[in-house]
C-alpha positions in Angstrom: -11.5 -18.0 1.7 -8.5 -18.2 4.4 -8.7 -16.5 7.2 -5.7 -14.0 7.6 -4.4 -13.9 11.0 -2.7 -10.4 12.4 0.8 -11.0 12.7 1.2 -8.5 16.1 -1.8 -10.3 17.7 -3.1 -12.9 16.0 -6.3 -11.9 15.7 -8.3 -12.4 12.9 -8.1 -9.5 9.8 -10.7 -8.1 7.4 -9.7 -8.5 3.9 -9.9 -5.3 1.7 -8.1 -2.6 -0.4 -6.5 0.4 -0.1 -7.5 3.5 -2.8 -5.0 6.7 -3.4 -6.4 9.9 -5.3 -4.0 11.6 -7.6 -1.0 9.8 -6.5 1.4 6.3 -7.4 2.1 4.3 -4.6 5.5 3.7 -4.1 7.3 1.1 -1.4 10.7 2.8 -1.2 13.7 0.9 0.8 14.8 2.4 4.4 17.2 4.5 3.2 15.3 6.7 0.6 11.8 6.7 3.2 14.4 8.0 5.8 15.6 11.1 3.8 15.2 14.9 5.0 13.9 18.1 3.3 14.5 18.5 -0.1 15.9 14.9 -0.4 12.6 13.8 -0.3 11.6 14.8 -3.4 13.5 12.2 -5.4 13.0 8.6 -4.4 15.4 5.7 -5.8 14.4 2.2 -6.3 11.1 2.3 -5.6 8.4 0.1 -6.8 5.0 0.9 -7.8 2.1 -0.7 -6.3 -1.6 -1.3 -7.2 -2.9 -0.5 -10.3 -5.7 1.5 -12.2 -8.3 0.9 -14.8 -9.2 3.7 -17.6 -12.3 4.8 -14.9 -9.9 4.9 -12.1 -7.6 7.4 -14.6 -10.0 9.8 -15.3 -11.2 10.2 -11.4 -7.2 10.3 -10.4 -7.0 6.9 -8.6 -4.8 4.0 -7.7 -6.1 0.7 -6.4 -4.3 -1.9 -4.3 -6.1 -4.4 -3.2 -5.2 -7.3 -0.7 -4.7 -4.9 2.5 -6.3 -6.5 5.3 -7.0 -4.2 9.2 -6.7 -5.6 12.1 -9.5 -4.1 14.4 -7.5 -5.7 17.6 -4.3 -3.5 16.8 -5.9 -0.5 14.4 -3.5 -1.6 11.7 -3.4 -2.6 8.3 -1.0 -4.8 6.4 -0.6 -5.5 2.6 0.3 -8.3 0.5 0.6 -6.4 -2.8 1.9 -7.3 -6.5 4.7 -4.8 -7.7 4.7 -3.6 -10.7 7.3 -4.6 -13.2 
């Protein structure tokens, strides 16, 4: 396994996941995140990330892994697949 190296710090990150409940996971550009009251509602171009299994349906969840945290800095980054 490569160690993954924080990229504010450089110190070294724990590997893991990240799990939603009832929710999709969306990475929306600048322009939609940055939209105001009832706006938000209705996102354009995003992309869904992480995926479920049949078991992860019935309990409501969606899981993403490759997030690593950074201990040093309290903060977690992602390498994640999008889905198509």
């Amino acid at each position: 396994m490569v160690a993954i190296k924080c990229i504010l710090c450089g110190a070294e990150m724990e590997q893991g996941g990240i799990v939603t409940s009832g929710i999709t996971v969306l990475w929306v550009p600048r322009r939609e995140f940055q939209k105001k009251g009832l706006r938000k509602l209705m996102y354009k171009d995003g992309k869904s990330i992480g995926h479920g299994t049949i078991t992860d349906m019935v309990i409501g969840q969606t899981r993403i892994p490759n997030a690593y945290y950074c201990e040093h800095c309290n903060k977690v980054i992602g390498i994640f697949d999008v889905k198509k």
